[in-house]
MARLUMMAR-36259 format. One record per atom (N, C-alpha, C, O, CB): residue number from 1; residue in one letter; x, y, z. Coordinates in steps of 0.1 Angstrom, whole numbers. Glycine has a CB too. Example, Ala and Ser with C-alpha at 12.3 -4.5 7.8 and 13.67 -1.06 7.14 Angstrom:
   nunu   keza      xx      yy      zz
      1      a     132     -57      78
      1      a     123     -45      78
      1      a     132     -33      78
      1      a     142     -33      85
      1      a     113     -45      90
      2      s     128     -22      71
      2      s     137     -11      71
      2      s     129       0      79
      2      s     134      11      80
      2      s     141      -6      57
***
This chain:
   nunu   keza      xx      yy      zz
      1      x     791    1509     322
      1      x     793    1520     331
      1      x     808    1524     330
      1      x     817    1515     329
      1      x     789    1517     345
      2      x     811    1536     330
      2      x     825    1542     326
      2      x     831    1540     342
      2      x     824    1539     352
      2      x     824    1561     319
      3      x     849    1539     341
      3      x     856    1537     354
      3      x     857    1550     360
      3      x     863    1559     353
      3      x     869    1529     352
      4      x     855    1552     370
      4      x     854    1565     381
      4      x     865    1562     392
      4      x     860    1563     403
      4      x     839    1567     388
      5      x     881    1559     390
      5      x     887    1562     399
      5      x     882    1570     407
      5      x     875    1579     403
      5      x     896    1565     396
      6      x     885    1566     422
      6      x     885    1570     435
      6      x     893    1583     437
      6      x     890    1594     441
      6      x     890    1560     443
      7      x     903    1578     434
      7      x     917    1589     439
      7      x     918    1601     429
      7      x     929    1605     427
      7      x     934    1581     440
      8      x     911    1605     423
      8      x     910    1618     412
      8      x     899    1622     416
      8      x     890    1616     422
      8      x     911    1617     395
      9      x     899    1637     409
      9      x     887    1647     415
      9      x     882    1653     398
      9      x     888    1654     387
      9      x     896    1663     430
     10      x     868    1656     401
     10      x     862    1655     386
     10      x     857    1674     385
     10      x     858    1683     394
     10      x     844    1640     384
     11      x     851    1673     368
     11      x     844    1687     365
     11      x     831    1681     368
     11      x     828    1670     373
     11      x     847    1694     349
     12      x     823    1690     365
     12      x     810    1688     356
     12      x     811    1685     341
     12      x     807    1677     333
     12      x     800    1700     358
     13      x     819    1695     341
     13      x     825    1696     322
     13      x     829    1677     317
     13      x     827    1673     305
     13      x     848    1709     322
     14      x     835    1671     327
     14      x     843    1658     326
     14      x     856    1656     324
     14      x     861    1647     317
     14      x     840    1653     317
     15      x     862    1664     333
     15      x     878    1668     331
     15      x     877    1655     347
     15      x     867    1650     353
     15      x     886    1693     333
     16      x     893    1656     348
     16      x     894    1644     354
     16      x     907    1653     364
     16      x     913    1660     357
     16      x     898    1630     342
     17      x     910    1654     376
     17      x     919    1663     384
     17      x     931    1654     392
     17      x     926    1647     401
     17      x     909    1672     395
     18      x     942    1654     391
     18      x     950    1650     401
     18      x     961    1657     407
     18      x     971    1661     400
     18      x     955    1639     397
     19      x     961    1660     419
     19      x     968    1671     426
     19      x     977    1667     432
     19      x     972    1657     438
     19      x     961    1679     434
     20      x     991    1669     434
     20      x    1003    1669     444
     20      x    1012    1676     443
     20      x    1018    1678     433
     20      x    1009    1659     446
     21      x    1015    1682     454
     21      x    1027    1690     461
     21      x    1020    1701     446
     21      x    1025    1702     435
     21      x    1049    1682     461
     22      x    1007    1709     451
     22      x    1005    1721     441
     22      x    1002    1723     427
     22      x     996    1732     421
     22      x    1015    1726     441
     23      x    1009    1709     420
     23      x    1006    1710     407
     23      x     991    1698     402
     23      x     992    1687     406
     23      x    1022    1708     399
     24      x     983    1703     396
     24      x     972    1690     391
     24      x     974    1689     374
     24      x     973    1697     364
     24      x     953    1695     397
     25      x     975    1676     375
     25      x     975    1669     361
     25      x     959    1668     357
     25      x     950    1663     364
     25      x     982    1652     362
     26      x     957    1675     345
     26      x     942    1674     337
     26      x     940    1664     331
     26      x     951    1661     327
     26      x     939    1685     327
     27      x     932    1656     327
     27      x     928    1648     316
     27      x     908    1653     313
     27      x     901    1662     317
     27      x     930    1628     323
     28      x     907    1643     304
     28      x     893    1641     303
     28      x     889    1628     305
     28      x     895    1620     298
     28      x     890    1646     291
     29      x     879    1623     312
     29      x     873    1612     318
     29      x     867    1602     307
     29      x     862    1606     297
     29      x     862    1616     326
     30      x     870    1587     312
     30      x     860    1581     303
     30      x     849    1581     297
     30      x     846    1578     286
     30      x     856    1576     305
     31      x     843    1586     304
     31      x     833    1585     300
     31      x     830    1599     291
     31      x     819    1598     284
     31      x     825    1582     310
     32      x     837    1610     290
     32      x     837    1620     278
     32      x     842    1617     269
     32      x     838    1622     258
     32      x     842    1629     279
     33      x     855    1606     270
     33      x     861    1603     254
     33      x     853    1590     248
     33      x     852    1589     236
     33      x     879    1598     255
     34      x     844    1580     257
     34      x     833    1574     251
     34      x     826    1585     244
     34      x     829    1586     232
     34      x     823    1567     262
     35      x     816    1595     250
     35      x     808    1600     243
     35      x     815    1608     231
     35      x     810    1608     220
     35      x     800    1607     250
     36      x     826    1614     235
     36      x     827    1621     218
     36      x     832    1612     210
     36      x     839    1618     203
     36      x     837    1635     215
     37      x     834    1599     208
     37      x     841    1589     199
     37      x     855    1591     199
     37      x     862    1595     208
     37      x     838    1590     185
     38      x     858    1587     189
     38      x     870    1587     178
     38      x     880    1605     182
     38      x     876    1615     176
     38      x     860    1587     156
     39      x     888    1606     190
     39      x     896    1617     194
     39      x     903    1621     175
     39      x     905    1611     167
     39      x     910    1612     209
     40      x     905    1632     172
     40      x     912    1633     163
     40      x     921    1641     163
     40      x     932    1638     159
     40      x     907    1633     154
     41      x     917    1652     168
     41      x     927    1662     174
     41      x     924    1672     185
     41      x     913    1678     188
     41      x     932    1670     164
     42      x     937    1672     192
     42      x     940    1682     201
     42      x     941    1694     206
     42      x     953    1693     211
     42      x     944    1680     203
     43      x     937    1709     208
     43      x     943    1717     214
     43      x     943    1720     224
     43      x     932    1722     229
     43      x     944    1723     211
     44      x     959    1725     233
     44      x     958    1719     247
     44      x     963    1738     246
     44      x     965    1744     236
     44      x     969    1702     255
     45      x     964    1741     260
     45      x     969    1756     264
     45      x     990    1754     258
     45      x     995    1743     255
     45      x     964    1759     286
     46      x     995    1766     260
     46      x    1007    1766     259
     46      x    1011    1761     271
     46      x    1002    1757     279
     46      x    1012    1778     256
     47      x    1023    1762     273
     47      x    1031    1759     289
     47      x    1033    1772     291
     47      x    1038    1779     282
     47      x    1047    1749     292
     48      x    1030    1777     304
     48      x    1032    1791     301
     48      x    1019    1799     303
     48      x    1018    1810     308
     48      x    1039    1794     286
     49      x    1010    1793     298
     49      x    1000    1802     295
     49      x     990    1802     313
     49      x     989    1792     320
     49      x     992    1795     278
     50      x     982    1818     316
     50      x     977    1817     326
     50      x     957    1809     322
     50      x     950    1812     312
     50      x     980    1832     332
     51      x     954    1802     332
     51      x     941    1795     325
     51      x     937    1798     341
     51      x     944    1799     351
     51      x     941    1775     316
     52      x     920    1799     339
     52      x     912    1801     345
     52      x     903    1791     351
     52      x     899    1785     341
     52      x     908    1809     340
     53      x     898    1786     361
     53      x     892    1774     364
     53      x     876    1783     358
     53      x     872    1794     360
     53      x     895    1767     384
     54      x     869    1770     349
     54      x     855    1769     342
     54      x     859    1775     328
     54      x     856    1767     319
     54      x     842    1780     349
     55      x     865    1785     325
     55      x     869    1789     314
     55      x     878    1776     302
     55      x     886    1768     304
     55      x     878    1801     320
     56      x     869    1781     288
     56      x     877    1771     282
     56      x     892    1776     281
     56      x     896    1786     286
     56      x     870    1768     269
     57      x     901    1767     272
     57      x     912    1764     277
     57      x     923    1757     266
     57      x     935    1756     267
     57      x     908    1756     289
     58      x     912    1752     255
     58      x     912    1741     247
     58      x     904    1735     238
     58      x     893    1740     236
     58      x     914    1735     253
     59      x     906    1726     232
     59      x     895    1717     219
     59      x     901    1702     221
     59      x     912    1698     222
     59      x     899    1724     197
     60      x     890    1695     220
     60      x     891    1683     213
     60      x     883    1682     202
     60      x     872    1688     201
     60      x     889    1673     221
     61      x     886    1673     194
     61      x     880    1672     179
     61      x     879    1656     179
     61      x     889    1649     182
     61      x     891    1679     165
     62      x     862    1649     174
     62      x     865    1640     174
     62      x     860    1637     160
     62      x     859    1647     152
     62      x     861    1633     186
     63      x     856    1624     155
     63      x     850    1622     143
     63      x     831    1623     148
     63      x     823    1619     140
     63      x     855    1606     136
     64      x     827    1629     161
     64      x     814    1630     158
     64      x     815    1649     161
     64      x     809    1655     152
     64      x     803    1619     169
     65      x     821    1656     170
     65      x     817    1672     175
     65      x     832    1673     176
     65      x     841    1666     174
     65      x     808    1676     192
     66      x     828    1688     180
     66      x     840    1694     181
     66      x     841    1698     199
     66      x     831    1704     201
     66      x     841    1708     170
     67      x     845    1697     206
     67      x     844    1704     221
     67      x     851    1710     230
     67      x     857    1703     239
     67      x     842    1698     227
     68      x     851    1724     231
     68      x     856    1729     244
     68      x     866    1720     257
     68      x     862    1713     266
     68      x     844    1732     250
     69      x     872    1722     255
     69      x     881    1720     269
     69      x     886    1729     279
     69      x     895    1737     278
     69      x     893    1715     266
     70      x     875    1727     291
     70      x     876    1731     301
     70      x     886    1735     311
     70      x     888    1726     319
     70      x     870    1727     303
     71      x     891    1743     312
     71      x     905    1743     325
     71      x     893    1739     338
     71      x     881    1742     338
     71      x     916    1765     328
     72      x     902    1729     351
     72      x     891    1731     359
     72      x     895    1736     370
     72      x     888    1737     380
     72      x     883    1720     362
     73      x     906    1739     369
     73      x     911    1747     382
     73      x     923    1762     376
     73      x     927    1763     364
     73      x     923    1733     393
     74      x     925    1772     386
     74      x     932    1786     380
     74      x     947    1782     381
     74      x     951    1778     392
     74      x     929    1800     390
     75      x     953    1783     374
     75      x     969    1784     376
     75      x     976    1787     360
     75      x     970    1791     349
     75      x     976    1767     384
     76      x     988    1784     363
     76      x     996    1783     352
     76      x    1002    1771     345
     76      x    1009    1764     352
     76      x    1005    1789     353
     77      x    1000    1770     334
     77      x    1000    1753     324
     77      x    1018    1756     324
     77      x    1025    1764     318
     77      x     988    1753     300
     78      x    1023    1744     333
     78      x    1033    1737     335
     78      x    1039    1730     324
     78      x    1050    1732     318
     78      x    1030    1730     345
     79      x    1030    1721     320
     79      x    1036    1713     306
     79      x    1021    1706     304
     79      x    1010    1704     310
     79      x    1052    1700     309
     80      x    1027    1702     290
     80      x    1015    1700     282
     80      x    1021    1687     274
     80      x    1032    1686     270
     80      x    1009    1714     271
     81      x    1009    1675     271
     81      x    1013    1659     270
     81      x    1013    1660     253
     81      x    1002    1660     247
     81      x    1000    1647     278
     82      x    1026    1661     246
     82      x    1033    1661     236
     82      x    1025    1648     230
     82      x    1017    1649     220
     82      x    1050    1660     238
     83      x    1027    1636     237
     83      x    1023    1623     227
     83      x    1010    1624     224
     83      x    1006    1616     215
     83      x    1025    1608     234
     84      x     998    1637     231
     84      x     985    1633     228
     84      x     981    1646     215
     84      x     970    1647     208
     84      x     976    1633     244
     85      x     990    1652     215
     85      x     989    1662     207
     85      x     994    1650     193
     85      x     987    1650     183
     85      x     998    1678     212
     86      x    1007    1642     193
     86      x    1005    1638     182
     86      x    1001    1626     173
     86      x    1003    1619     163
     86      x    1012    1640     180
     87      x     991    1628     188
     87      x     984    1608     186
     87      x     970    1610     194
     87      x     969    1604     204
     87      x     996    1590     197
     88      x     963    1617     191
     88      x     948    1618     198
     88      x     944    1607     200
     88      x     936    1606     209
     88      x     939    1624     191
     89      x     946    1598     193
     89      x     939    1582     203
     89      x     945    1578     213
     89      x     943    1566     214
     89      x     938    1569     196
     90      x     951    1583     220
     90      x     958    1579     233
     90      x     949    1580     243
     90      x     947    1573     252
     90      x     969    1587     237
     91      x     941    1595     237
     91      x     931    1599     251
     91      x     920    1589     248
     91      x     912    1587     257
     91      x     924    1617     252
     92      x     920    1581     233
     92      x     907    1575     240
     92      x     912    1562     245
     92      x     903    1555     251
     92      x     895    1572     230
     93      x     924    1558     243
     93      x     928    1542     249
     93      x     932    1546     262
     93      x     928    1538     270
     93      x     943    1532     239
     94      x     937    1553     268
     94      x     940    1557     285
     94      x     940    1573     288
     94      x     948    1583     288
     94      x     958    1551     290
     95      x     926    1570     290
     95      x     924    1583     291
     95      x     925    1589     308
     95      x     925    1601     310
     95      x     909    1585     283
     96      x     926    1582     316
     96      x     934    1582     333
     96      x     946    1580     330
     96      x     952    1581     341
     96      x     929    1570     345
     97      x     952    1578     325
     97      x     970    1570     322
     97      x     978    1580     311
     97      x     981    1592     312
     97      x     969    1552     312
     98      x     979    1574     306
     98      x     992    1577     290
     98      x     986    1589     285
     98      x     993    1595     278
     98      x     993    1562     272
     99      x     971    1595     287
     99      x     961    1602     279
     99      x     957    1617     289
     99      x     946    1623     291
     99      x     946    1591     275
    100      x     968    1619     293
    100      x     966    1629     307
    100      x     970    1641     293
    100      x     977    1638     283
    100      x     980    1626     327
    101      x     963    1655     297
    101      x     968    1664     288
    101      x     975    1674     287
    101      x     982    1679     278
    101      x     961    1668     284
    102      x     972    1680     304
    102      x     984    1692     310
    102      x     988    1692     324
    102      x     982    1683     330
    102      x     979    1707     309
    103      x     995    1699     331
    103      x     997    1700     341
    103      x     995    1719     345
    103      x     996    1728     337
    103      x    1010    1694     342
    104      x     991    1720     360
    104      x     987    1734     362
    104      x     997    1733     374
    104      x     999    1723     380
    104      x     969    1739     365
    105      x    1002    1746     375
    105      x    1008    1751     386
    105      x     994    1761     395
    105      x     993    1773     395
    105      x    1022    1760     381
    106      x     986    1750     404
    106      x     972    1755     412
    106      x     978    1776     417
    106      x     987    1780     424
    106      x     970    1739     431
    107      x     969    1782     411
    107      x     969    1797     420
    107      x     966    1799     434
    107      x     972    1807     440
    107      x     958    1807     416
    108      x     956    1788     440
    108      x     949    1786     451
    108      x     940    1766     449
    108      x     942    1758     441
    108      x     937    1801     451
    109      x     934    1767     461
    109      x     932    1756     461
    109      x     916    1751     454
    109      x     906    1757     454
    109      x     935    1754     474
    110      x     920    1740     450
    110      x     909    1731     443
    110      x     898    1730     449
    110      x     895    1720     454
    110      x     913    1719     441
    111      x     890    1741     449
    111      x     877    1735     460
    111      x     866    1731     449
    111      x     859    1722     453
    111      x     870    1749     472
    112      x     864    1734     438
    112      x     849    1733     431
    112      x     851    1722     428
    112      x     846    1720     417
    112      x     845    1742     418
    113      x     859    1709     432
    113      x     859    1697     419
    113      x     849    1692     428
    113      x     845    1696     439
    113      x     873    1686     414
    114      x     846    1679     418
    114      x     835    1667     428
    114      x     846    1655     432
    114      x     857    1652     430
    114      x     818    1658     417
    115      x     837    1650     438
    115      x     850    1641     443
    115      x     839    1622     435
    115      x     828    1623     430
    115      x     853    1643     470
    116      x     846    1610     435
    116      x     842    1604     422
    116      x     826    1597     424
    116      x     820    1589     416
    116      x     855    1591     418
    117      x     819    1601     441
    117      x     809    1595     444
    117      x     799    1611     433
    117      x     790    1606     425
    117      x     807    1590     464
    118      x     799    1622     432
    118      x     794    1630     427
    118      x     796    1632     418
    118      x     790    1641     412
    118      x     795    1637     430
    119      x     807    1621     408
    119      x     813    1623     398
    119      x     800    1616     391
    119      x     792    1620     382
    119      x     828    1619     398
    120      x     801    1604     398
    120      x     794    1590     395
    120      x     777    1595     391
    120      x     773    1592     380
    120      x     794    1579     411
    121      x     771    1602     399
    121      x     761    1607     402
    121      x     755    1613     388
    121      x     746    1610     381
    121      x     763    1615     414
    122      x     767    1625     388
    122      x     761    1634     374
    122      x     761    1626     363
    122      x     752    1628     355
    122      x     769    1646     369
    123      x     773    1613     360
    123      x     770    1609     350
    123      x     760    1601     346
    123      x     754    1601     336
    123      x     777    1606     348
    124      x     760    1593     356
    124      x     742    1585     356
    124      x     731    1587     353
    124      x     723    1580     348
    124      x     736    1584     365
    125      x     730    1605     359
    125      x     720    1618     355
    125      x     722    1617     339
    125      x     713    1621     332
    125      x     725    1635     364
    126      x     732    1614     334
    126      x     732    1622     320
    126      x     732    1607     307
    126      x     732    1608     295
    126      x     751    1633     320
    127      x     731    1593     315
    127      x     725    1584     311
    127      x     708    1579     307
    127      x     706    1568     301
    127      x     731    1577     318
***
């Protein structure tokens, strides 16, 4: 069973959310970088750039698919995680940690995420 921190807020997509003082740090969840394998490469939004919550946003590339990366909330991409762009296996060795991908400056507030008992739920559903 994949780890579902408490204190982060999830997609359906499998983005992973952490919010303070306005800005939320994105990742992608365990249990997404389990299923697509082997990360190989990254594209993350600009800093700068406006992103839309549900709208993609991004790519990951692994050695099995290729996949969409979801923005999961509206704002503007603050900064974007340099080491994962030049080392895609970061996101799969700490993918809550060292493997975080952008930061959003939130438009409004985070209401669509799940929180990690709902998180838990869908993924189970999808076991």
């Amino acid at each position: 069973m994949s780890t579902v921190p408490d204190h982060l807020s999830y997609t359906a997509e499998h983005e992973w959310v952490s919010v303070s003082d306005g800005i939320a740090r994105v990742g992608i969840t365990e249990y997404a970088a389990e299923q697509l394998g082997d990360i190989v490469y990254v594209q993350l939004p600009e800093a700068g750039a406006s992103i839309t919550g549900g709208e993609p946003c991004g790519e990951l590339e692994s050695t099995k698919s290729v996949s969409d990366l979801f923005a999961p909330v509206t704002g503007e991409v603050v900064d974007v995680n340099q080491a994962v762009a030049d080392d895609p296996a970061v996101v799969n060795n700490d993918p809550f940690g060292e493997g975080w991908l952008f930061t959003v400056r939130l438009d409004g507030p985070a209401d669509e995420l799940l929180d990690s008992d709902e998180y838990t739920a869908l993924i189970q559903e999808g076991e």
